[in-house]
N, C-alpha and C positions, 0 to 999 in steps of 0.2 A: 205576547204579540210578536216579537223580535221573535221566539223562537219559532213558531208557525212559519213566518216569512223566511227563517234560513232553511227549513224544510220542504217549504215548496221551492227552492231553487237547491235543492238538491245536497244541499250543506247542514253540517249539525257542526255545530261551533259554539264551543262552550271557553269560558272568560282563560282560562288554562293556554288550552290550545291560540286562542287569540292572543294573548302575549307573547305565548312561545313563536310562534309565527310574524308576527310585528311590534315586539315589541322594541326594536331598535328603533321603530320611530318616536318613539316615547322616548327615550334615551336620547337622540339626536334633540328633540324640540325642548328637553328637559335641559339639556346644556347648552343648547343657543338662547333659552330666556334667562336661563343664569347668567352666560356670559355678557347680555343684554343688561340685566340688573348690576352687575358687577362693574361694566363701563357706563354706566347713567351714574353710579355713587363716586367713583374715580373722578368724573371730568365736576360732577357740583363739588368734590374735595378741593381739585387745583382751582378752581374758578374764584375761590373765595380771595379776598381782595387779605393782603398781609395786614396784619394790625400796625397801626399806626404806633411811631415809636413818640416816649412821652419824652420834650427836649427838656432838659432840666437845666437854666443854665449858670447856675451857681456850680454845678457837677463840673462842667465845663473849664469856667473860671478858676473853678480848686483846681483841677488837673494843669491847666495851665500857667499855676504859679500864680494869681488872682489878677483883677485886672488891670492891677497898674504894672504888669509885667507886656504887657503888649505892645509892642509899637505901632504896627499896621495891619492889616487884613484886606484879604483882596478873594471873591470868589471866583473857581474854572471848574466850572461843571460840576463833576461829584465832589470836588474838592475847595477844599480854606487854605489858601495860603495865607502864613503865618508869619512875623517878625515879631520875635521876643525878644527884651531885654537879657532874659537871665535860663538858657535853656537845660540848666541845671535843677532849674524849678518845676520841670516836667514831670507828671506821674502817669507813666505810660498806663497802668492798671488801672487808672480812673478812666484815664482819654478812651481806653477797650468799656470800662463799666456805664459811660456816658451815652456811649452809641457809636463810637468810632470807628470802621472798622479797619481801619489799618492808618501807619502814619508814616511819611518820608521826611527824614532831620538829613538839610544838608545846610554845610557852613554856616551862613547866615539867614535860613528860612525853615519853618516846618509844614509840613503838608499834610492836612487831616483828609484821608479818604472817609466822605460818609456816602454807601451808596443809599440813590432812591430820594432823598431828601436834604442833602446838600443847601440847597437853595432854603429851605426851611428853618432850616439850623443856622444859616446866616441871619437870615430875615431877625432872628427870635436873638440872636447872641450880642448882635451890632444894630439893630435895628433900620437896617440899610433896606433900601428895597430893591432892586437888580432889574 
């Protein structure tokens, strides 16, 4: 039938010739639906919500020399400030394995960076509520 119909308008076009003639558009629509699939599976990757970290807070406690090394705690935003008795009793490689992720010792205070869940990790350590 198809070919009847390119015979009466004068044309004989066979699947060859028709590629070779257009098939850049195949090519062009064949890489905008990839490209299409490729940012659909990208943006549902970043979209996924981070897993929640587990607070442990005996991990904590060890790392900070247990809890009768404490004197005070005070939360500012991502961070615990800290008053230790004995900052000798620090294990900086727990405070990083607990969830820490960075920490400021000056004089008389220590400063536990946790981002994202700061206020969590108070909540659950001192059982304070903010």
């Amino acid at each position: 039938m198809m070919n009847n119909w390119l015979q009466i308008y004068g044309a004989s076009l066979d699947f060859n010739t028709f590629l070779h003639d257009y098939g850049w558009i195949f090519a062009v629509a064949l890489a905008g639906i990839i490209l299409i699939v490729v940012a659909v599976i990208i943006l549902l990757h970043v979209r996924k919500k981070p897993k929640k970290r587990i607070i442990d807070e005996s991990a904590y406690y060890d790392a900070l020399g247990g809890k009768d090394n404490l004197i005070s705690h005070e939360l500012v935003g991502s961070r615990i400030k800290l008053e230790l008795k004995d900052y000798d009793a620090i294990d900086k490689q727990k405070l990083t394995e607990a969830g820490v992720d960075g920490f400021i010792m000056m004089s008389n205070r220590l400063t536990l960076v946790i981002k994202g869940d700061a206020k969590e990790v108070y909540e659950r350590l001192f059982g304070v509520r903010e």
